[in-house]
VOBA-1610 file (N, C-alpha, C; in pm, whole numbers, padded with zeros to 5 digits, always signed):
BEGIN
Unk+00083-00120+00000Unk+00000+00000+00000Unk+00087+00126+00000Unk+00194+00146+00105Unk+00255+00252+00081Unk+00374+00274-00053Unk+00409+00127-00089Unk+00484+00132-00230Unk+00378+00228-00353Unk+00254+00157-00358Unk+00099+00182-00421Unk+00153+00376-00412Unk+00147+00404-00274Unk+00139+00542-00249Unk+00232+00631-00287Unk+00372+00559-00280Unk+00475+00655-00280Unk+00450+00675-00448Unk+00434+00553-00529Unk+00453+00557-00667Unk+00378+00684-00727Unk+00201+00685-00658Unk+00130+00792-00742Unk+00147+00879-00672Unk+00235+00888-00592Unk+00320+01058-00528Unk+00387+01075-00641Unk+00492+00990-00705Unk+00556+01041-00768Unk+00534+01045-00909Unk+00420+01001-00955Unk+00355+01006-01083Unk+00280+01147-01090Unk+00227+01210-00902Unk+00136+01330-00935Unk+00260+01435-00967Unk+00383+01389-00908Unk+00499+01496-00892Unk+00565+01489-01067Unk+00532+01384-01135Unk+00599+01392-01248Unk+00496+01487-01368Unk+00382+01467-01343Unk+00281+01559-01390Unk+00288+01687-01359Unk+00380+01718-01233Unk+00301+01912-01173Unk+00446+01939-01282Unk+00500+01862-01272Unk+00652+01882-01338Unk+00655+01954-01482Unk+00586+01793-01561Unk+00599+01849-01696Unk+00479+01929-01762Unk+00351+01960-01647Unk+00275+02086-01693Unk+00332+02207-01687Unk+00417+02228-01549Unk+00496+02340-01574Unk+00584+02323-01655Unk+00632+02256-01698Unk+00742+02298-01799Unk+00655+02365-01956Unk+00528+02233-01996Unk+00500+02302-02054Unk+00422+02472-02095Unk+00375+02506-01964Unk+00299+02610-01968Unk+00391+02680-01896Unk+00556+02704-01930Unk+00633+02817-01859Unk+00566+02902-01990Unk+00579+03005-01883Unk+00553+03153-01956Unk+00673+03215-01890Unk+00725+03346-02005Unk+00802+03439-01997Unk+00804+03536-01868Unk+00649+03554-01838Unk+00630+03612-01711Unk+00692+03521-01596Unk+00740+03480-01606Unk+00747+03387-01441Unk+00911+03369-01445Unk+00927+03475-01515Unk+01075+03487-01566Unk+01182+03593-01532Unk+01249+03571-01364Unk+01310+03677-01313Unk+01402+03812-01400Unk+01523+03722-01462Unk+01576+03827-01553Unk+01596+03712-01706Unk+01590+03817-01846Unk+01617+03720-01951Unk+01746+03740-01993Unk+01806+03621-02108Unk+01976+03597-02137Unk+01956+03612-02286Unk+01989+03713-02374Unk+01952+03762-02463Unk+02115+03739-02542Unk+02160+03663-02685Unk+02208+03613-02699Unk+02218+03679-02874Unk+02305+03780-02892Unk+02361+03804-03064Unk+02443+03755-03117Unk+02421+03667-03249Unk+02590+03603-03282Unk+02588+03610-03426Unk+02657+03664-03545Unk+02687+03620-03661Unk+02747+03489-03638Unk+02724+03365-03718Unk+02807+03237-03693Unk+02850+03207-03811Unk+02893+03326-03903Unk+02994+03293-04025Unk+02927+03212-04139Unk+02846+03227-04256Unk+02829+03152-04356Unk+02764+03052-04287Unk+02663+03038-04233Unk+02558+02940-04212Unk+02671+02814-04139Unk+02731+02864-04008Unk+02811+02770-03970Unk+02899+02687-04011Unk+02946+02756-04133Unk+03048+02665-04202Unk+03176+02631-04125Unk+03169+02654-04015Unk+03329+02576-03937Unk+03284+02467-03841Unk+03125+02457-03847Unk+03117+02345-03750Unk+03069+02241-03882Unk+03142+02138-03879Unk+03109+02026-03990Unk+03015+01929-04007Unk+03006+01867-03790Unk+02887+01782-03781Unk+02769+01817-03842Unk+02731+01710-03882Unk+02550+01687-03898Unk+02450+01764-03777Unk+02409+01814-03848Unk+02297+01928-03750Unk+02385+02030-03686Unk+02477+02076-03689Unk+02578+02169-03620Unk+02564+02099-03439Unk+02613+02026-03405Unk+02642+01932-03319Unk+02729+02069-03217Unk+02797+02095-03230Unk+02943+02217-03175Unk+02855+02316-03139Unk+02807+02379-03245Unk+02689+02494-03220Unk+02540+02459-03090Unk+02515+02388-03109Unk+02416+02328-03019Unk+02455+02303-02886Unk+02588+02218-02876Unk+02659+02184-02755Unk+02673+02363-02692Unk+02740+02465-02767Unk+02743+02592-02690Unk+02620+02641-02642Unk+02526+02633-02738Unk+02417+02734-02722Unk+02375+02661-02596Unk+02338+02496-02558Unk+02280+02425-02461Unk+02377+02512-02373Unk+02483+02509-02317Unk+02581+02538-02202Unk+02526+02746-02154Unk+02524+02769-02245Unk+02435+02942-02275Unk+02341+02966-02206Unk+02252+02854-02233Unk+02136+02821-02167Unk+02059+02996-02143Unk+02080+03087-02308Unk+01975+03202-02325Unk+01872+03175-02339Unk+01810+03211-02299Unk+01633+03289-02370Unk+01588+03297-02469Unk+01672+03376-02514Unk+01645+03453-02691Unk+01797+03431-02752Unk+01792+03378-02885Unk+01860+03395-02970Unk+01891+03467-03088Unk+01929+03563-03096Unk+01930+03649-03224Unk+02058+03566-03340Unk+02034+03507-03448Unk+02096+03480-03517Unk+02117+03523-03671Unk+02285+03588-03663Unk+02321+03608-03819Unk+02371+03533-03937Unk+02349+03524-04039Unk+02423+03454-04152Unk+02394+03326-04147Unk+02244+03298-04155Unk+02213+03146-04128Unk+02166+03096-04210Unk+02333+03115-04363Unk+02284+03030-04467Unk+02253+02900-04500Unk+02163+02850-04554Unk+02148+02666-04617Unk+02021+02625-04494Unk+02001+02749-04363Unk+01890+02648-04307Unk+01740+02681-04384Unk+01638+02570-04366Unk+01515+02613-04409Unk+01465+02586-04289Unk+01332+02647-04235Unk+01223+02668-04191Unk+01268+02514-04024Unk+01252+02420-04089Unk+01222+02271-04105Unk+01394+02271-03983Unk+01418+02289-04036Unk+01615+02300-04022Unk+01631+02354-03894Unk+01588+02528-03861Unk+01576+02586-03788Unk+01552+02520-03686Unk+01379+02498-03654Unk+01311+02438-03570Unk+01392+02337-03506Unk+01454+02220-03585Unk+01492+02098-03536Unk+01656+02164-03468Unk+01751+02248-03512Unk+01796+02277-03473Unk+01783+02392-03290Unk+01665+02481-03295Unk+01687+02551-03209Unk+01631+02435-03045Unk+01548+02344-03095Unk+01498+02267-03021Unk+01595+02165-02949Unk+01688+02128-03029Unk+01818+02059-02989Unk+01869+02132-02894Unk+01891+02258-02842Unk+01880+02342-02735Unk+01773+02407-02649Unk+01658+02344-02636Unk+01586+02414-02582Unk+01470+02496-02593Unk+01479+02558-02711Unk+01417+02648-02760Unk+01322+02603-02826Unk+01184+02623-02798Unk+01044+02585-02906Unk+00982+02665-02970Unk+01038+02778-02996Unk+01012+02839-03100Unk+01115+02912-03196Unk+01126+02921-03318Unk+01173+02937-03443Unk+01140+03022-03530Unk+01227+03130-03568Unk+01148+03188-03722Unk+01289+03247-03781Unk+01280+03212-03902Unk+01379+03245-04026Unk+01328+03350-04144Unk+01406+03443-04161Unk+01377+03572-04202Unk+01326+03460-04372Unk+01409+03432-04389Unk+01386+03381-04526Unk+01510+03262-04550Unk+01453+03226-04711Unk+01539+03095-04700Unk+01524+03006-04875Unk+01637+03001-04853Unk+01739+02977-04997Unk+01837+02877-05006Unk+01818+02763-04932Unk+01911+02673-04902Unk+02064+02632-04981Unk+02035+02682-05122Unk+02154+02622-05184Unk+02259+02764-05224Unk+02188+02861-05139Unk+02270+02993-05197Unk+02350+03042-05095Unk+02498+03026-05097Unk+02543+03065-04979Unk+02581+03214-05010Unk+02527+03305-05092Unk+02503+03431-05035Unk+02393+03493-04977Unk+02327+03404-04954Unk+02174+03422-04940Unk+02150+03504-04735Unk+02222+03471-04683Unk+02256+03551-04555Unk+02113+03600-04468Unk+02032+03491-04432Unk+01939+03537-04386Unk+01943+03527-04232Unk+01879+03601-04149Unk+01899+03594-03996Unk+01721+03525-03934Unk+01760+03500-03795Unk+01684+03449-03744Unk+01683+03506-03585Unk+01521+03412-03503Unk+01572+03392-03372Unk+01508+03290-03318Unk+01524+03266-03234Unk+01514+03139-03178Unk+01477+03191-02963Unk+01369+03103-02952Unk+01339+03137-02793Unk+01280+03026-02722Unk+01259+03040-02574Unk+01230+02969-02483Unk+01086+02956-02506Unk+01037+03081-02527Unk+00933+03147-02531Unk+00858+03182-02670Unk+00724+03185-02684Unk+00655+03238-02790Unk+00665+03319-02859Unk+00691+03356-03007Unk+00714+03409-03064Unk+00612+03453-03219Unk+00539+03605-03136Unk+00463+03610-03182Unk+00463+03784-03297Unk+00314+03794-03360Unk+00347+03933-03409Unk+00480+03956-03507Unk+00528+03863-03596Unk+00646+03835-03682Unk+00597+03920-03790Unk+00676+03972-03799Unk+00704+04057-03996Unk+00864+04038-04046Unk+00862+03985-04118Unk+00976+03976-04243Unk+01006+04104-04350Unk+01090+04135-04311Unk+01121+04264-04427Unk+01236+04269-04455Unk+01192+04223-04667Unk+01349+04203-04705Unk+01342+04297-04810Unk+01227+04425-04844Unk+01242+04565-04926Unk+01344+04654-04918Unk+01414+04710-04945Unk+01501+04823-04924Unk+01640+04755-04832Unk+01627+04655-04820Unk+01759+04594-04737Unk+01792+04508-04777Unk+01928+04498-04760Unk+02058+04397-04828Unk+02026+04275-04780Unk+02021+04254-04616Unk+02010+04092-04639Unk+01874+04084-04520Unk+01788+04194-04524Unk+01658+04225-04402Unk+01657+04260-04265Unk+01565+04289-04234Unk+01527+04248-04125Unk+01400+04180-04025Unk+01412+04080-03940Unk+01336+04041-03889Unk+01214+04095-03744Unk+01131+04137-03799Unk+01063+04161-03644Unk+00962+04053-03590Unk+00985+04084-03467Unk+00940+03940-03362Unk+00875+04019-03226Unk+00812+03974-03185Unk+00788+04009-03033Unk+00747+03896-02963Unk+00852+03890-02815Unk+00821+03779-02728Unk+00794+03845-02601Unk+00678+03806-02504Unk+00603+03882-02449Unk+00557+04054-02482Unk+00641+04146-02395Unk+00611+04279-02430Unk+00760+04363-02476Unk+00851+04258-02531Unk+00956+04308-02599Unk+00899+04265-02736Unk+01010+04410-02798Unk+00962+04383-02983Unk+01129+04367-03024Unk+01111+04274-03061Unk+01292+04274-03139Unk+01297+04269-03274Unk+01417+04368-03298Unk+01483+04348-03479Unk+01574+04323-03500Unk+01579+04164-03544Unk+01694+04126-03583Unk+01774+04161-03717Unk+01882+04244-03755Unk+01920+04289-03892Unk+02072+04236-03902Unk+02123+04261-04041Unk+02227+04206-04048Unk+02246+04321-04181Unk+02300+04448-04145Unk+02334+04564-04224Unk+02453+04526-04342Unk+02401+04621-04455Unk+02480+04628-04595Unk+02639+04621-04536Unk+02714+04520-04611Unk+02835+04546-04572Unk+02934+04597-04667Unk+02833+04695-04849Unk+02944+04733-04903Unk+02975+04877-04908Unk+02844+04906-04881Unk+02826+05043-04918Unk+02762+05138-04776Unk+02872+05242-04735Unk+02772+05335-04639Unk+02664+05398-04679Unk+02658+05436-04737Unk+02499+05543-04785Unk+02416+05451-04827Unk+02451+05286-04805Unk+02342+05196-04837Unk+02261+05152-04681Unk+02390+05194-04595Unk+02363+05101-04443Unk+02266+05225-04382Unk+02294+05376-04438Unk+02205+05517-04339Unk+02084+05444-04387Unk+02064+05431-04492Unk+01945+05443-04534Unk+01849+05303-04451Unk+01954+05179-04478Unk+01876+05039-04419Unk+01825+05106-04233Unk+01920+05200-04147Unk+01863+05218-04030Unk+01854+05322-04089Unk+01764+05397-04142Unk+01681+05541-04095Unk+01545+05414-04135Unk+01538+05350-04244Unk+01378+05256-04270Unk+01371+05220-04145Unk+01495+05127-04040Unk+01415+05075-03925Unk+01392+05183-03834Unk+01457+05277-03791Unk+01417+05359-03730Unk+01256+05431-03742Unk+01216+05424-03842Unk+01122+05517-03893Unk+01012+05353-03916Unk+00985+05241-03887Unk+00970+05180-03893Unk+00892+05145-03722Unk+01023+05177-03601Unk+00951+05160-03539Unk+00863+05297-03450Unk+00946+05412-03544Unk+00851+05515-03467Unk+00722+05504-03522Unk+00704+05465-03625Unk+00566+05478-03659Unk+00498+05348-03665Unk+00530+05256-03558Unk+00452+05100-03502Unk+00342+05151-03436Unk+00321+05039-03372Unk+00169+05034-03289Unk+00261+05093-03156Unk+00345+05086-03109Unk+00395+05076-03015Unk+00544+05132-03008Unk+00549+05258-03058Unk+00695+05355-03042Unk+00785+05378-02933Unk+00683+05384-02818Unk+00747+05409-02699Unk+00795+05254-02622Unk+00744+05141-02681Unk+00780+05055-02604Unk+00904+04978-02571Unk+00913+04864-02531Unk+01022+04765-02503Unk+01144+04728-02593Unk+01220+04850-02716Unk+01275+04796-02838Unk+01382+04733-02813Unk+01440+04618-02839Unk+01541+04552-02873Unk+01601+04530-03022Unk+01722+04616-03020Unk+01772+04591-03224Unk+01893+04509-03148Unk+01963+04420-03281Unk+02007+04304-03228Unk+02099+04278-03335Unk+02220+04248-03372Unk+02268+04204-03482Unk+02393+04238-03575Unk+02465+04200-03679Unk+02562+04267-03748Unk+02528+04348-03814Unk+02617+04491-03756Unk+02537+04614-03818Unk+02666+04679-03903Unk+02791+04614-03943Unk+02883+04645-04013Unk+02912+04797-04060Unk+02890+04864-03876Unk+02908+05011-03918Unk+02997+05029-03763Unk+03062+05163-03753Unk+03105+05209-03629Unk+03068+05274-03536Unk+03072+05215-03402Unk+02967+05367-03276Unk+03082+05496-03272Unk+03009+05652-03289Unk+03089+05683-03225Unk+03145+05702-03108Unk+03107+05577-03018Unk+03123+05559-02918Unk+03293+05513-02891Unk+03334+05433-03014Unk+03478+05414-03010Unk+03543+05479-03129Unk+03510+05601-03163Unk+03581+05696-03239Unk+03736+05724-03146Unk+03739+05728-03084Unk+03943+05750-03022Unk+03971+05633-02975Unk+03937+05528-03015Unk+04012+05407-03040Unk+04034+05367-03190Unk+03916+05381-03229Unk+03983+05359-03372Unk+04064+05459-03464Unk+04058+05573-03376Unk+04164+05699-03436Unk+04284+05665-03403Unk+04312+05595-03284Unk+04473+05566-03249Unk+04522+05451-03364Unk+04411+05376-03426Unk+04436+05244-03460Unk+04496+05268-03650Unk+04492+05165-03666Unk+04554+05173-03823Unk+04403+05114-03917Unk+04295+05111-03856Unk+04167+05078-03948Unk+04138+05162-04085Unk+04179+05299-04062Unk+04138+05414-04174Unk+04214+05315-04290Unk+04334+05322-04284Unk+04417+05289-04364Unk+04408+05117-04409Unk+04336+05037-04308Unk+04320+04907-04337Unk+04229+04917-04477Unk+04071+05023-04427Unk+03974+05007-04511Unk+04027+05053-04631Unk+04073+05160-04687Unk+04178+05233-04762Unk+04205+05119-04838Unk+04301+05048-04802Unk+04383+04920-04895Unk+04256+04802-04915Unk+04146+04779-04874Unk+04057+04718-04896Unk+04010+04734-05052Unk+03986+04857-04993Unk+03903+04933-05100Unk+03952+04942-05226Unk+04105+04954-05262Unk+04200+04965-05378Unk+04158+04837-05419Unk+04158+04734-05348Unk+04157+04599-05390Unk+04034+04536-05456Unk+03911+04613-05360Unk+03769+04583-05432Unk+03728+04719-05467Unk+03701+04750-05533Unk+03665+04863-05572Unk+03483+04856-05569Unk+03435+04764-05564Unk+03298+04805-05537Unk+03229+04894-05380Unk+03355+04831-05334Unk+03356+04877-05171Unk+03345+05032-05208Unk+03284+05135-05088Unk+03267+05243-05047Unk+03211+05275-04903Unk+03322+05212-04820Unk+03298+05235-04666Unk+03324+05339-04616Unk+03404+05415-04669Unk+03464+05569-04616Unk+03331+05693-04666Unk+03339+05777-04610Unk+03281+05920-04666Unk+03423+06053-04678Unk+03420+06080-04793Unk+03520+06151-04803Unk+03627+06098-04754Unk+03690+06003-04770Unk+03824+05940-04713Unk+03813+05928-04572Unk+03676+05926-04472Unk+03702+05924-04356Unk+03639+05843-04257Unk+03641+05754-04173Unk+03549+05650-04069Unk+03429+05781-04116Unk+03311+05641-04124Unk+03170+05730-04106Unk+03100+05693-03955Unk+03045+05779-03873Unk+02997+05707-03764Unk+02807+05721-03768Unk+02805+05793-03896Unk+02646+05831-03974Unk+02545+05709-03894Unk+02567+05589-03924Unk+02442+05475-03920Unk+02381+05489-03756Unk+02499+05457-03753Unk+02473+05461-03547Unk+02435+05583-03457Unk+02486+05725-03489Unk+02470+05816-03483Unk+02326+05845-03514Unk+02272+05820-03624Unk+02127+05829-03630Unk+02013+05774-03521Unk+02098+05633-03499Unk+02037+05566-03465Unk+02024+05606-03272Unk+02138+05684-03207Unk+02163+05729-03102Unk+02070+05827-03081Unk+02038+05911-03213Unk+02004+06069-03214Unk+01833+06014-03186Unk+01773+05920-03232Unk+01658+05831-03204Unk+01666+05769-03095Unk+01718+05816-02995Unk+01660+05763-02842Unk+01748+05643-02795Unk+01784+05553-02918Unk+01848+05423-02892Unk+01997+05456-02774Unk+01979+05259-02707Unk+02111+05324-02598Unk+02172+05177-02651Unk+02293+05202-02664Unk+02386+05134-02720Unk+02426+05038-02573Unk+02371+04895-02567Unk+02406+04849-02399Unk+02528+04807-02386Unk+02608+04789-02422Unk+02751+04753-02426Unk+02795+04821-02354Unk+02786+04982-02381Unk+02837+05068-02332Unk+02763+05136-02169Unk+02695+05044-02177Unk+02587+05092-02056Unk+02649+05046-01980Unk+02758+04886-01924Unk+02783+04850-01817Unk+02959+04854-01837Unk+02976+04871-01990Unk+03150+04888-02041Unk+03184+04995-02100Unk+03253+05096-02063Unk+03319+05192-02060Unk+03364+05190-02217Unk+03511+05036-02149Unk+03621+05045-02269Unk+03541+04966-02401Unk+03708+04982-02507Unk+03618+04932-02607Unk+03649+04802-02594Unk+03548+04716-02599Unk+03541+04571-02641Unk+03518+04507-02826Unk+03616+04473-02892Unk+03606+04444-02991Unk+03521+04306-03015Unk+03440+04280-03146Unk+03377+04172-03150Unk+03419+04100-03251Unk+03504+04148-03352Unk+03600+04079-03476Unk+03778+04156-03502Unk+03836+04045-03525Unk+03841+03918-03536Unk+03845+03832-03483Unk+03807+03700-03497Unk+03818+03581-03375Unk+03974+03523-03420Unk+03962+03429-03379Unk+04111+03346-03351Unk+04142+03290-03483Unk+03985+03281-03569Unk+04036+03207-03691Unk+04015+03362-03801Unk+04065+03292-03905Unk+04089+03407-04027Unk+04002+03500-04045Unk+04022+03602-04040Unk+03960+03680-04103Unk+03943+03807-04169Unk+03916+03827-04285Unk+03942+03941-04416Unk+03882+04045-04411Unk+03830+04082-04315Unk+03754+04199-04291Unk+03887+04331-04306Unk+03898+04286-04136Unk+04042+04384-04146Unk+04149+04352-04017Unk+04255+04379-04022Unk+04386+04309-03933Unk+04320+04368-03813Unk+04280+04535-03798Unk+04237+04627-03648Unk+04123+04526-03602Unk+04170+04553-03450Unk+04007+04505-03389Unk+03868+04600-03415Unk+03749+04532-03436Unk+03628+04596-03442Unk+03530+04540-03409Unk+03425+04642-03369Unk+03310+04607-03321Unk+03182+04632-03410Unk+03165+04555-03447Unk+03070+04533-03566Unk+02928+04498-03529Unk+02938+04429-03368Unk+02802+04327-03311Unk+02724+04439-03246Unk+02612+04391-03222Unk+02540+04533-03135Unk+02425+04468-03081Unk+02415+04522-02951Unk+02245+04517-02914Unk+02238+04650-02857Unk+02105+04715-02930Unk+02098+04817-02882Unk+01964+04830-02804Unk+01906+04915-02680Unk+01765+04848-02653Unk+01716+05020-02649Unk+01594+05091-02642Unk+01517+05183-02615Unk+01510+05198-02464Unk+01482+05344-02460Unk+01466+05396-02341Unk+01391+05321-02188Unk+01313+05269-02260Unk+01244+05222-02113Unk+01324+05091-02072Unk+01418+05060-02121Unk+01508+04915-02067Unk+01630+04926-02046Unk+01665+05081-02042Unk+01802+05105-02040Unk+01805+05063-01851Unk+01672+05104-01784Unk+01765+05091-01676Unk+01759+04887-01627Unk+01684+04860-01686Unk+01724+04701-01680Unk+01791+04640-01710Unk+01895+04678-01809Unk+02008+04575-01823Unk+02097+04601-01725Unk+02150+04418-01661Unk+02213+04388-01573Unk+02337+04387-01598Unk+02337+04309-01707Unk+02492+04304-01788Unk+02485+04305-01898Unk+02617+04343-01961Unk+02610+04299-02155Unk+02790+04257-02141Unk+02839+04172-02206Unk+02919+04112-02255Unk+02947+04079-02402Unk+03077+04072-02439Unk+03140+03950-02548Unk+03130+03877-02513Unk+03099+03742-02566Unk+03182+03664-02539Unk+03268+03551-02588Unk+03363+03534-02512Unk+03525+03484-02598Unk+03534+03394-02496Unk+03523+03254-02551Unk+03537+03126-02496Unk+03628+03048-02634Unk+03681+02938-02580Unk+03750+02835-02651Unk+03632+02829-02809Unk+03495+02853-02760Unk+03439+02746-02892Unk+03395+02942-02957Unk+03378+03014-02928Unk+03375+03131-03002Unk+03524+03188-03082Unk+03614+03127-03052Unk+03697+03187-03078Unk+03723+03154-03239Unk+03695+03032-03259Unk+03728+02919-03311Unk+03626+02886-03436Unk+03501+02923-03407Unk+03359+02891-03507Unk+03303+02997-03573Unk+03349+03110-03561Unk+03297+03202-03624Unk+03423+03310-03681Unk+03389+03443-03735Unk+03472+03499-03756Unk+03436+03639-03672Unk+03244+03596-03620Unk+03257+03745-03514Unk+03240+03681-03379Unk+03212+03776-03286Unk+03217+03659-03125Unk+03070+03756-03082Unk+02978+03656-03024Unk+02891+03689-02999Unk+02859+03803-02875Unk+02780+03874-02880Unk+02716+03984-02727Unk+02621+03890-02671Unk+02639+03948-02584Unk+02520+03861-02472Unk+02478+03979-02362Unk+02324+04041-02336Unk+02273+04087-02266Unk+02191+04030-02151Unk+02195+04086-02036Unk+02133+04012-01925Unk+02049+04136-01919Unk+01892+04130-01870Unk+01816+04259-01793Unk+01723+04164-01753Unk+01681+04259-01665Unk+01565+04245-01552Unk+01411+04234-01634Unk+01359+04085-01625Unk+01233+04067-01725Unk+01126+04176-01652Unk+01066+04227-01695Unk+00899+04326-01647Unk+00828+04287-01724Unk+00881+04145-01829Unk+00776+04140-01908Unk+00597+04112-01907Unk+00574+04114-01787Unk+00411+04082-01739Unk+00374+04239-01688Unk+00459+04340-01723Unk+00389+04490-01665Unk+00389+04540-01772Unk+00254+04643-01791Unk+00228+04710-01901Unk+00341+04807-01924
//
């Protein structure tokens, strides 16, 4: 009788278990782990079947939200089975072209529901994604990387995009490779030899036009500052933290740069806890940028 008892103790305990698991909601969710990464050409340095390497990190991460760049060759199908291999039950891919590896589409991936999606790949090089999970709205983008007067224009559309939403004043999260400079590290990259990196780039490709008048542009971001946005990096880090190059090759340029960004709107500036790089053995190694990672304080159940 008490074997009888203990068992449907622990059959009622295996039930309270996996109802909560399934009916976690975001609300019941002290602070969230908000997670940006270009992963290089649709993961081309991790070789396993299903990106095995990639999965093993993201599980150990154990974020919330995933903002993902350059996630060529996955479809729809791909995604899903992939973000779920970590955790995550919900999925959405800006778009998708499996056999085109310039095709550079971004995604995200969450714990949580992911609802209110628009895809917008008009007027932008490789789009952007909007999502909202609870009472955050996120845009995931992955900015023009040949031309400046191509990248003002891709953020003045999002800018002007979300002032004129349902919801201007709210919860914004932008997220992603924005292949422009803050002038937030304008006297670091003035000490540095980048002017002159892009310079010799440019001789070499000539389609390139990253300079304005021969000079760093800090235009994209600057706009994007002059619009309320708070750059969180800089909210809990002073210095500059570079996000490329990693450990393995890369042709961008020899100077360190910061290319990655999460930027969030006014009403969440005072919630972020932390923001980080981060540079571990398997970032160093799998990509050619190293991912940000934001921590803040969820309110997502207050109007």
């Amino acid at each position: 009788m008490i074997k009888r008892k203990l068992k449907l103790a622990a059959i009622i305990s295996s039930f309270i278990l996996s109802t909560s698991t399934v009916f976690a909601s975001i609300d019941d969710v002290k602070d969230l782990k908000i997670i940006s990464y270009n992963v290089y050409n649709g993961m081309k340095l991790d070789e396993t079947d299903g990106k095995q390497k990639f999965i093993e990190w993201a599980k150990a991460q154990d974020a919330d939200i995933i903002a993902w760049q350059e996630m060529n060759f996955f479809t729809r199908e791909k995604l899903e089975k992939f973000a779920a291999s970590y955790g995550h039950k919900y999925a959405v891919l800006l778009k998708e072209k499996p056999d085109d590896a310039a095709f550079f589409p971004v995604a995200i991936t969450s714990k949580y529901p992911i609802v209110n999606v628009d895809k917008v790949v008009d007027n932008l090089w490789h789009g952007a994604l909007y999502a909202d999970i609870g009472n955050y709205h996120f845009v995931i983008t992955h900015m023009n990387p040949f031309w400046t007067e191509k990248r003002i224009d891709e953020m003045n559309l999002i800018i002007d995009s979300i002032k004129y939403s349902r919801d201007p004043n709210g919860k914004w999260i932008i997220a992603g490779d924005l292949n422009s400079f803050s002038p937030a590290d304008k006297e670091t990259y003035d000490k540095s030899n980048l002017l002159n990196d892009i310079k010799e780039k440019q001789k070499q490709r000539p389609i390139l036009e990253n300079l304005v008048n021969g000079q760093l542009s800090y235009t994209v971001q600057q706009n994007l500052l002059d619009a309320g946005f708070i750059d969180a990096l800089k909210i809990t880090n002073k210095e500059f933290i570079a996000t490329a190059p990693t450990k393995v090759f890369y042709d961008q340029a020899s100077t360190p740069l910061r290319y990655d960004y999460i930027y969030v709107s006014p009403p969440l500036k005072n919630d972020v806890i932390e923001v980080k790089v981060l540079k571990d053995d398997f970032t160093d190694n799998y990509s050619d940028h190293y991912p940000v990672q934001m921590i803040i304080k969820n309110k997502s159940s207050q109007p």
